[in-house]
N, C-alpha and C positions, 0 to 999 in steps of 0.2 A: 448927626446921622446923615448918610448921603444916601439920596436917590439915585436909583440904575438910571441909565438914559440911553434909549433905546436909537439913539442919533447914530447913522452913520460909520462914525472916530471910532465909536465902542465897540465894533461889530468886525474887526479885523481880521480874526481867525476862523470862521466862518467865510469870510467871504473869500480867502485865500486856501481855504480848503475848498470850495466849489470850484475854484478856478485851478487850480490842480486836479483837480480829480476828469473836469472837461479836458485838462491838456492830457492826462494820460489816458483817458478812452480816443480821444483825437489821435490819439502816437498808434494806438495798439489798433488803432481802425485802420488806418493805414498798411500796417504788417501787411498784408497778402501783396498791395500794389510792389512795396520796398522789397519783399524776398523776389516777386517773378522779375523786376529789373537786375537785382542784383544778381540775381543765377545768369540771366541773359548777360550782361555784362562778365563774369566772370567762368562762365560754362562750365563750374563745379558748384556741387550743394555746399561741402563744409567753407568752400570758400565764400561762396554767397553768404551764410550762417554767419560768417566773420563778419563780410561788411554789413550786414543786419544791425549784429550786436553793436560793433563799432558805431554805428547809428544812432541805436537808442540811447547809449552809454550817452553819447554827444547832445543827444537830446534834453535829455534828461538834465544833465551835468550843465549847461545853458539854457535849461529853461526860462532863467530870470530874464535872457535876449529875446524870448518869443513877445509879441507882443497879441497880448489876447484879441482876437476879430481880427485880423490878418487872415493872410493863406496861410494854418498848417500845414498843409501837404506841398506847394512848393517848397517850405521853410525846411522841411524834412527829407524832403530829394536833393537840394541842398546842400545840403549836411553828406546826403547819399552820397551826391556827384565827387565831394571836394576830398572827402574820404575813401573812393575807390581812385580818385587820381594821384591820391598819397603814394596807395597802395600798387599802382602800375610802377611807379618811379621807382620806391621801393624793391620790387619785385625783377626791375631793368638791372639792379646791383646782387640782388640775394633771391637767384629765383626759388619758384620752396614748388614741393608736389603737386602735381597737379589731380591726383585722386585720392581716395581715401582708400586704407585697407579696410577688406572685404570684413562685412558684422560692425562696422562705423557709423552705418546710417541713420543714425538718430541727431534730430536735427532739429535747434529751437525754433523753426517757425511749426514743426510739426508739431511739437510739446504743447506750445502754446493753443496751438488749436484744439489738440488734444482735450487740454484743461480748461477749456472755455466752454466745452461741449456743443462747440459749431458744428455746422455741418463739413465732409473733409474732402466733397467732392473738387476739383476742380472749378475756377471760374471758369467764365464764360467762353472767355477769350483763350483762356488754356485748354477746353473742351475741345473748340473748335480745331485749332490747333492742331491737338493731341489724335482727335482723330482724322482729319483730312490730310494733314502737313508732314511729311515725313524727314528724314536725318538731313537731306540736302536743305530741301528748306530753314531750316533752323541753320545751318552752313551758311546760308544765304543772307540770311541777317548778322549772324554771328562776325561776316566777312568784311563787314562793311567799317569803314573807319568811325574808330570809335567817338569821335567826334559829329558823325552822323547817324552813328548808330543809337547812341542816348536820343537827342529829341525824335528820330523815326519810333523809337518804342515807345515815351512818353507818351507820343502823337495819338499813336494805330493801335498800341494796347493797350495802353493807360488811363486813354480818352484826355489828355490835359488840352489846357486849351493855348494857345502861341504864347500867350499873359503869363499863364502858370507855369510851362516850362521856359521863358523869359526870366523868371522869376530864380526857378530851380536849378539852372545852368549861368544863373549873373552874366546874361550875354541878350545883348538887343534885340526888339522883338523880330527885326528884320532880318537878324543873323540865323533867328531861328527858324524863319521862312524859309531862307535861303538853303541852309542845310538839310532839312526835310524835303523840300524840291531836289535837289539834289541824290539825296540817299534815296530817294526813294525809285529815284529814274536810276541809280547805280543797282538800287532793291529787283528792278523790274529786268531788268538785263538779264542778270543770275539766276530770275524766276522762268524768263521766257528759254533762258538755255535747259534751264532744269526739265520744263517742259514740253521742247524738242527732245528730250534722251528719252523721258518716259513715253514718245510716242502719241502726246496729247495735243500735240500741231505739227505740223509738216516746214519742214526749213522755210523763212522766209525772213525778212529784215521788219525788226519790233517798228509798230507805228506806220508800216507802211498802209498805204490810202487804198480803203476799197478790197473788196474781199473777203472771203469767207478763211476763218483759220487753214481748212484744208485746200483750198487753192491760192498758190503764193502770187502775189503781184498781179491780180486777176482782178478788176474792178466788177463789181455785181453790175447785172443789165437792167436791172428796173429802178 
């Protein structure tokens, strides 16, 4: 007659069902940051919806490469980045629609939240956004190369940290400093011209020393 033994060796399916079950709330915890980059990157929903799925499908299907206690969420933008640069290259030979027809809009990041019974409001960052920031703005990002335009969202919307988006773009932390300084002074350009058209400063050259928005080149007296 054998003894159970309660060691470790015997305990395998168990312990490989909790560690799947953390990777796939880890996956689906992510979903909101992966749909608002990939709509921003792609500036259609069913297109975003694609590289979403494309995503998880990859995720999933390579799970056995994550390694547990790691970064998921680099590991998964990742996945994001290498999957929407397919998809550019792709898209340079065989461009495809850029909308959907009209009654289309149903869309798996919506489903899912849907069926989670989350709440469906807007983050934080898309709040703000949505209601301060209008069409040129979202231009204004949208405009920037796409190579600056990834770690500048990661950054300012995502909240990632130089490490994590280092991580998610497989490119040096200094490269991503560099790029972020950069896009965001190209960011700030677009922002100050937008700006001026809306009447909310008076022409003058961005950065310049001293002065109030509305007097140009004017150093304050006190």
């Amino acid at each position: 007659m054998f003894e159970e033994s309660n060691s470790p060796g015997n305990q395998p399916a168990s312990t490989d069902t909790a560690v799947q079950e953390d990777f796939e709330a880890g996956v689906i915890a992510q979903l909101d940051s992966l749909y608002r980059t990939a709509l921003r990157l792609t500036h259609n929903p069913q297109e975003a919806e694609d590289l979403v799925q494309e995503t998880m499908l990859k995720a999933f299907r390579f799970a056995h490469s994550y390694q547990p206690g790691t970064n998921l969420r680099a590991w998964l933008f990742r996945i994001l980045n290498t999957s929407a640069i397919n998809r550019y290259r792709k898209q340079a030979t065989h461009p495809t629609p850029s909308s959907l027809p009209e009654g289309e809009e149903f869309y798996l990041y919506n489903r899912i939240r849907d069926l989670s019974g989350q709440e469906l409001t807007a983050g934080a960052e898309d709040e703000v956004l949505n209601r301060y920031l209008d069409e040129d703005v979202y231009k204004a990002l949208n405009d920037l190369p796409v190579n600056f335009r990834m770690p500048v969202m990661l950054a300012d919307i995502e909240g990632m940290s130089y490490k994590e988006i280092a991580e998610a773009l497989q490119i040096p932390i200094g490269t991503v400093m560099s790029r972020i300084s950069r896009g965001r002074r190209q960011l700030q350009q677009s922002l100050w011209n937008y700006a001026q058209e809306k009447g909310y400063v008076t022409a003058r050259t961005p950065g310049a020393s001293g002065g109030s928005l509305g007097t140009p080149g004017k150093a304050d007296s006190t």
